[in-house]
TORPAGU-622146 format. One line per 4 residues: number of its first residue (from 1); their letters; for each residue y negated, x negated, z of N, C-alpha, C. Coordinates in pm, whole numbers, plus 50000, padded with zeros to 5 digits. Each point is the difference from the previous one (the first is absolute). Layout:
TORPAGU-622146
NUM> A> Y X Z Y X Z Y X Z | ...
This chain:
TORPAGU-622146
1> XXXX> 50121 49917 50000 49879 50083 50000 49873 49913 50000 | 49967 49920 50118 49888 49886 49979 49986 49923 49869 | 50106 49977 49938 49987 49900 49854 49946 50075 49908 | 50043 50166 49998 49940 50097 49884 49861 50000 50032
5> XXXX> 49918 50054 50117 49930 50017 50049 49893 49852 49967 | 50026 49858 50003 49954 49896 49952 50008 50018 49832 | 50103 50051 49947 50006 49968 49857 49895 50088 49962 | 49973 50075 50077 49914 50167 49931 49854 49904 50051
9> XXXX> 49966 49967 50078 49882 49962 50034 49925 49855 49928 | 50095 49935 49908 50015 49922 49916 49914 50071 49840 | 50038 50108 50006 49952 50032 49839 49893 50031 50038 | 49941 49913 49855 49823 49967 50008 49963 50091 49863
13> XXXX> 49861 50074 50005 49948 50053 49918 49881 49934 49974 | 49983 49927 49891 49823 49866 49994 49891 50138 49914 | 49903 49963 50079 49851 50051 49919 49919 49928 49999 | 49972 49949 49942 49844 49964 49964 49856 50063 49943
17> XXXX> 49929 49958 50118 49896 50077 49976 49858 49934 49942 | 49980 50070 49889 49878 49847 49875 49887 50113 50035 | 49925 49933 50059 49826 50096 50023 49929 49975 49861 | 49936 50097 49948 49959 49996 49860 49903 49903 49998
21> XXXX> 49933 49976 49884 49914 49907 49969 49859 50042 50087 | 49860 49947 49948 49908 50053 50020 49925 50072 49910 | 49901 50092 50072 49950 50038 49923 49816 49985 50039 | 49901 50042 49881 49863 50015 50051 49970 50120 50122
25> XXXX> 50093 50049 49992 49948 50113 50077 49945 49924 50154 | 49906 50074 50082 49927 49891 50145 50136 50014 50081 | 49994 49912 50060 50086 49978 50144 49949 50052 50105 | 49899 50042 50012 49903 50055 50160 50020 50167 49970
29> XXXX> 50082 50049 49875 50002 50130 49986 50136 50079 50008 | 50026 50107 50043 50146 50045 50011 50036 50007 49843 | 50147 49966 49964 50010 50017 49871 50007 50140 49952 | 49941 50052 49886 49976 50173 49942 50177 50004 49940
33> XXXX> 50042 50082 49967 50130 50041 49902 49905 50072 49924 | 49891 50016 49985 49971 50081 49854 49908 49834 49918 | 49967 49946 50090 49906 49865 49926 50108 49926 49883 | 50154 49978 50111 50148 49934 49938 49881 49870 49939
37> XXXX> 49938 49885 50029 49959 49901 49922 50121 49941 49955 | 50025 49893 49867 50083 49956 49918 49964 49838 50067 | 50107 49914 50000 49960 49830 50046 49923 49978 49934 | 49938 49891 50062 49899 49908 49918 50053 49902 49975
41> XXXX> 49871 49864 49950 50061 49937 49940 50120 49935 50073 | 49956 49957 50132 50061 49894 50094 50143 50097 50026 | 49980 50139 50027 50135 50113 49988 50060 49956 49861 | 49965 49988 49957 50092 49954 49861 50076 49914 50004
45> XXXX> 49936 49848 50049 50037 49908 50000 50092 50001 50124 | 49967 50068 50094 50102 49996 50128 50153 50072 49951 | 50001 50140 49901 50102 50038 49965 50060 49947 49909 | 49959 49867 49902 50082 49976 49928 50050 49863 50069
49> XXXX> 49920 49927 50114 50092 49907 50038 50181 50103 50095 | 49911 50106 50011 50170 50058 50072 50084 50035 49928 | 49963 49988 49855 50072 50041 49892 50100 49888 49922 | 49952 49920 50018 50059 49819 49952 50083 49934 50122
53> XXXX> 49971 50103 50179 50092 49961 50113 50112 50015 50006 | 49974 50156 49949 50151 50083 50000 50054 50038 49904 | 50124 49915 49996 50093 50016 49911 50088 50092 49972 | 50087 50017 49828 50076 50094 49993 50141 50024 50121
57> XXXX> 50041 50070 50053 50123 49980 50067 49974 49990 50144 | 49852 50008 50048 49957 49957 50136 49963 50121 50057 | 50052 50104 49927 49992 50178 50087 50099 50055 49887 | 50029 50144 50062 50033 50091 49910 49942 50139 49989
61> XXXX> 49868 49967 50079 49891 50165 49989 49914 49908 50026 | 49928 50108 49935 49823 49960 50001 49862 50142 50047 | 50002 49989 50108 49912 50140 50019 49861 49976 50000 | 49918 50095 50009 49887 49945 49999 49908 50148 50010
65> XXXX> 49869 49964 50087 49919 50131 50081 49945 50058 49841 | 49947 50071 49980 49970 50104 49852 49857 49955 49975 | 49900 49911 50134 49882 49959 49955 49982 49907 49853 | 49860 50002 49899 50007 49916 49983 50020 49816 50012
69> XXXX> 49980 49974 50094 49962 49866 50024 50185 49918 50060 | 50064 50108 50025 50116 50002 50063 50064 49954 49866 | 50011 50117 49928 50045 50020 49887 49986 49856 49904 | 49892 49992 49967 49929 49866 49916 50119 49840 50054
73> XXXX> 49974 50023 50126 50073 49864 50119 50177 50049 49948 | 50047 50110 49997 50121 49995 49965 50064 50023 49865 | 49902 49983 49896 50030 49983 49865 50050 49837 49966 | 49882 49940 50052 50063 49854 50020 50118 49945 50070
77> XXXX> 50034 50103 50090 50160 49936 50061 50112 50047 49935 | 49935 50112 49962 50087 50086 49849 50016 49913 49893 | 49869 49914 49949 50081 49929 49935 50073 49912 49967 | 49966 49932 50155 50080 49921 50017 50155 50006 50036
81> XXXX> 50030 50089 50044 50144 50054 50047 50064 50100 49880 | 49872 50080 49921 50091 50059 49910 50051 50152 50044 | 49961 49996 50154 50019 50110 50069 49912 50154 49938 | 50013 50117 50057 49916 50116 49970 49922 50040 50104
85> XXXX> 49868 50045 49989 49929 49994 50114 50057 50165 50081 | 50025 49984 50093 50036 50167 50082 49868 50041 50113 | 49936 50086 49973 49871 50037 50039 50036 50095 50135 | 49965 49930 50068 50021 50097 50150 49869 50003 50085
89> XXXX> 49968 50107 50022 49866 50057 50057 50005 49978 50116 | 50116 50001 50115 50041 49939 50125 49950 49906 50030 | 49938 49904 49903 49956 49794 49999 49878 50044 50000 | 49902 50087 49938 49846 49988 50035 49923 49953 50124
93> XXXX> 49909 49953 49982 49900 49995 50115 49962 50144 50074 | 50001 49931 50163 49972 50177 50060 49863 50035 49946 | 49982 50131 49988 49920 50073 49913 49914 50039 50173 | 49871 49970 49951 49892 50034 50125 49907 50137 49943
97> XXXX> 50060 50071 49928 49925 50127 49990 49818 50019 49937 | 49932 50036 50095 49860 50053 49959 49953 49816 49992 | 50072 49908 50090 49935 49872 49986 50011 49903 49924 | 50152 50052 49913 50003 49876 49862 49861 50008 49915
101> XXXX> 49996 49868 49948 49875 49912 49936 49920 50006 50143 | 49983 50036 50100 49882 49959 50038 49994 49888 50113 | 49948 49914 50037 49938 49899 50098 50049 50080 50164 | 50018 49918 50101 50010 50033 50103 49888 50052 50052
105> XXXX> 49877 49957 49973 49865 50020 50059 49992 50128 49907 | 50039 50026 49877 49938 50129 49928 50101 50126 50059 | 50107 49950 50070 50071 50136 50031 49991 50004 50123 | 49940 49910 50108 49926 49991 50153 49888 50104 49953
109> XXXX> 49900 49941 49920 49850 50098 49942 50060 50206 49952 | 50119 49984 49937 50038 50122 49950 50047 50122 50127 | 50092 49920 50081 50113 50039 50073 49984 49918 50081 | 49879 50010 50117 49973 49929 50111 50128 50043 50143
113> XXXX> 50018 50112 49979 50102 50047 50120 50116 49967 49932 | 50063 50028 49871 50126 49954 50011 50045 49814 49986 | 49905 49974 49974 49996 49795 49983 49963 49988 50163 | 49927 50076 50104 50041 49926 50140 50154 50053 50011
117> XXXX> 50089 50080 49967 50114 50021 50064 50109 49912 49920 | 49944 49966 49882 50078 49906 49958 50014 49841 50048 | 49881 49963 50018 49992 49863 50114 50014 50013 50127 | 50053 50110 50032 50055 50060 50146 50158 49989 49997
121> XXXX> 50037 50057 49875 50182 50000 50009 49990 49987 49811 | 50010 49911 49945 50008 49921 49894 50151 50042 49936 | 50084 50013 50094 50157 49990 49962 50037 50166 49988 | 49971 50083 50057 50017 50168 49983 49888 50076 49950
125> XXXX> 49864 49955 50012 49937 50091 49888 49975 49956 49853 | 50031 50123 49978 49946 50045 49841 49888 50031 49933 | 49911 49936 49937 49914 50019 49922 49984 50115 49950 | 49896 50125 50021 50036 50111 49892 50025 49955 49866
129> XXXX> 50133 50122 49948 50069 49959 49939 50072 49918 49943 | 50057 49879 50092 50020 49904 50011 50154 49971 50120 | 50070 49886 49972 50065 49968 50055 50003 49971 50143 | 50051 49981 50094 49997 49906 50101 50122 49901 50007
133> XXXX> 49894 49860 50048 50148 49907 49976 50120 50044 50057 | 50063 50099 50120 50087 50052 49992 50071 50058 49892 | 49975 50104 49936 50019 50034 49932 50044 49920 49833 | 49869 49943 49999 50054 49872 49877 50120 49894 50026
137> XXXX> 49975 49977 50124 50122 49926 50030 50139 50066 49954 | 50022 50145 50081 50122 50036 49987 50067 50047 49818 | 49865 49973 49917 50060 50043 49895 50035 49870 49938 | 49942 49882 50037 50041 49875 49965 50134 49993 49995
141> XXXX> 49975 50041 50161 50154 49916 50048 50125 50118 49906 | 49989 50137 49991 50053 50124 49937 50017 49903 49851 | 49956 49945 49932 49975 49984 49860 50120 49893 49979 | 49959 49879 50102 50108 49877 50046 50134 50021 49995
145> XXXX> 50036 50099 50091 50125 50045 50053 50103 50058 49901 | 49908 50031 49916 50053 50123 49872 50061 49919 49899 | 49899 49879 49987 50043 49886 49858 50153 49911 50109 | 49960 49952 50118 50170 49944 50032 50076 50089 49995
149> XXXX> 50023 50107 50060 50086 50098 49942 50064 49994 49858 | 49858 49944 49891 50049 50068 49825 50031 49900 49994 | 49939 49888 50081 50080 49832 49928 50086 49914 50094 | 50094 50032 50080 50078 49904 50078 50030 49870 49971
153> XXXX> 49993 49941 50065 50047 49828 49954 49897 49973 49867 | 49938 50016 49981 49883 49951 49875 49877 49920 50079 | 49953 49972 49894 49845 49929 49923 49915 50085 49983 | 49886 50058 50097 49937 50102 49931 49824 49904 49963
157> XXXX> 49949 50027 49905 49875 49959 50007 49879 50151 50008 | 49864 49994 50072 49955 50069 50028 49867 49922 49986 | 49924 50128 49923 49861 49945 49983 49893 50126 50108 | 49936 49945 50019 49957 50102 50124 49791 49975 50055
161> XXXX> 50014 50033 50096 49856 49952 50043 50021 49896 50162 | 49884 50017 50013 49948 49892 50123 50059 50108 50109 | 50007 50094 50047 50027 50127 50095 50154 50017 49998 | 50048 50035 49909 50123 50078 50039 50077 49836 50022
165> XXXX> 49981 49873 49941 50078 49889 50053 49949 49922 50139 | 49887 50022 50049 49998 50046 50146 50023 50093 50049 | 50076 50078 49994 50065 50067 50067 50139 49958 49993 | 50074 49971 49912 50146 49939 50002 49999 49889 50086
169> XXXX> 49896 49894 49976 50025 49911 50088 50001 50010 50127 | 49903 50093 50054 50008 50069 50159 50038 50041 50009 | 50170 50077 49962 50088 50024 50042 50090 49884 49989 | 50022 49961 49896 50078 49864 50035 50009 49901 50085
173> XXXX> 49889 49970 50085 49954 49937 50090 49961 50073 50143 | 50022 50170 49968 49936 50068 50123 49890 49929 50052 | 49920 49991 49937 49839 50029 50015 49892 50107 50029 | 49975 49990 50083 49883 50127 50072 49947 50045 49858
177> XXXX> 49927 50141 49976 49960 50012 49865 49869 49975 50021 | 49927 49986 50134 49882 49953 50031 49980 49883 49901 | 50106 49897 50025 49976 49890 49989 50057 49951 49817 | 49994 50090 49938 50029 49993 49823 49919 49909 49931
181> XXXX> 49875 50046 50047 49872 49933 49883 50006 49839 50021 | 50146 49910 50125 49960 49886 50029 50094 49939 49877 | 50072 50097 49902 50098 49932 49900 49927 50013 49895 | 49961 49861 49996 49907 49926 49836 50143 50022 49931
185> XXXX> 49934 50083 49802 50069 50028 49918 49893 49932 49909 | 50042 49910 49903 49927 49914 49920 49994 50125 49852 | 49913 50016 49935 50047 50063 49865 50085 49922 49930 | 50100 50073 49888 50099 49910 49928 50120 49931 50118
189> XXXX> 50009 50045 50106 50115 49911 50095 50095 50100 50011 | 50134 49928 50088 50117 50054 49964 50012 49986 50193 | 50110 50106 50050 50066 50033 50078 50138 49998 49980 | 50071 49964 50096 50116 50057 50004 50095 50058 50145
193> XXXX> 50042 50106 49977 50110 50070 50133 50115 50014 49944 | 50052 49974 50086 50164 49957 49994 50035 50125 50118 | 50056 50133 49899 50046 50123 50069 50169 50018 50048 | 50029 49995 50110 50145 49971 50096 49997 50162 50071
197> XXXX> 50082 50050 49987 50057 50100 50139 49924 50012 50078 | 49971 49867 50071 49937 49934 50121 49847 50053 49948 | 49947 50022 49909 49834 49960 49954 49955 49909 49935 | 49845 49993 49977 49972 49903 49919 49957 49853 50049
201> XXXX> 50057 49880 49908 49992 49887 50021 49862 49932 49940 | 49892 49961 50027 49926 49958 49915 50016 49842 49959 | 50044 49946 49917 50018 49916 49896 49879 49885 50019 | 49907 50077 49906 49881 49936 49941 49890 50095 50014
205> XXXX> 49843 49926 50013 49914 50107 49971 49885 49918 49978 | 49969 50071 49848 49859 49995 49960 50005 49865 49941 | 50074 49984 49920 50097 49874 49909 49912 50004 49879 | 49909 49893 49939 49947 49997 49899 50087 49947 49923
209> XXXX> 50031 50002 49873 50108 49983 49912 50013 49831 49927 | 50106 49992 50015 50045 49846 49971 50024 49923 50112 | 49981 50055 50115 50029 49946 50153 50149 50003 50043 | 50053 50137 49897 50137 49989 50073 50081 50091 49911
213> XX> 50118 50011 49944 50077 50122 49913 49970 50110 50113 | 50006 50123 49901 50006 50129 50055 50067 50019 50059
């Protein structure tokens, strides 16, 4: 019974997680889903070095969030692998409602009472119409769970954002969710969790490419 119980806790499910390129859009602003900006130049150049990293045979799925900029970052691993891109809405960035596109200070100025309750409890409220990192979390983790399930013992590659791969890693590490924003995600870098019975193993993180095989 103990040896099965070891053999079962043995099978590994790999993901890797490639944060898209960059884009112009500002950094001091929540990202819009209706703006979707496309990479720029340096996003370009960041997705095609991940494209010349990863090789054919080094996954056997390729998913990727339905944004543009996501999308753009996993054409290049597409072509490099040859793979098909599988568009899952589960990988988006949490959606902040009335406050995507705008500045912290412009949705403090808009929504003065609901931005103090958000720097009050950061982790359970929700933005009108908007997520709370609770909530975003659990669909992360819901989205995760679904692909080891479809892919046992595989290679999965995953193109995604800065958010939902902090959140994998703070579970992998059981990390306070307070404490998320302290995992630097480089644009164009790679993750990896190593998924066991047991949970997730984190590997690597935030791997600029040519540092190490996938």
């Amino acid at each position: 019974m103990t040896e099965r119980i070891r053999e079962k806790n043995k099978k590994v499910t790999t993901l890797v997680f490639f944060r898209h390129g960059k884009t112009a859009f500002p950094e001091e602003r929540f990202y819009s889903r209706t703006d979707d900006p496309p990479l720029n130049g340096e996003g370009k150049a960041q997705a095609e070095r991940l494209g010349r990293w990863v090789k054919k045979g080094a996954f056997s799925v390729l998913y990727g969030s339905p944004l543009r900029r996501t999308l753009e970052t996993a054409e290049a691993i597409s072509a490099g692998t040859g793979l098909t891109i599988i568009r899952n809405p589960g990988l988006q960035e949490r959606t902040m409602g009335e406050w995507d596109g705008l500045t912290p200070n412009e949705a403090r100025e808009k929504h003065p009472e609901a931005f103090r309750r958000w720097k009050e409890d950061p982790i359970h409220f929700a933005p009108p119409g908007g997520e709370s990192w609770v909530d975003f979390s659990a669909r992360v983790d819901r989205t995760v769970r679904e692909m080891i399930a479809s892919h046992p013992e595989e290679r999965v590659a995953v193109v995604a954002h800065v958010g939902p791969i902090r959140v994998l890693v703070s579970r992998a590490l059981e990390i306070p969710d307070e404490n998320n924003r302290r995992i630097v995600l480089g644009y164009g870098s790679a993750t990896r969790i190593d998924y066991t019975s047991q949970g997730g193993n984190l590997t690597y993180l935030g791997v600029i490419p040519f540092d190490q095989e996938p």
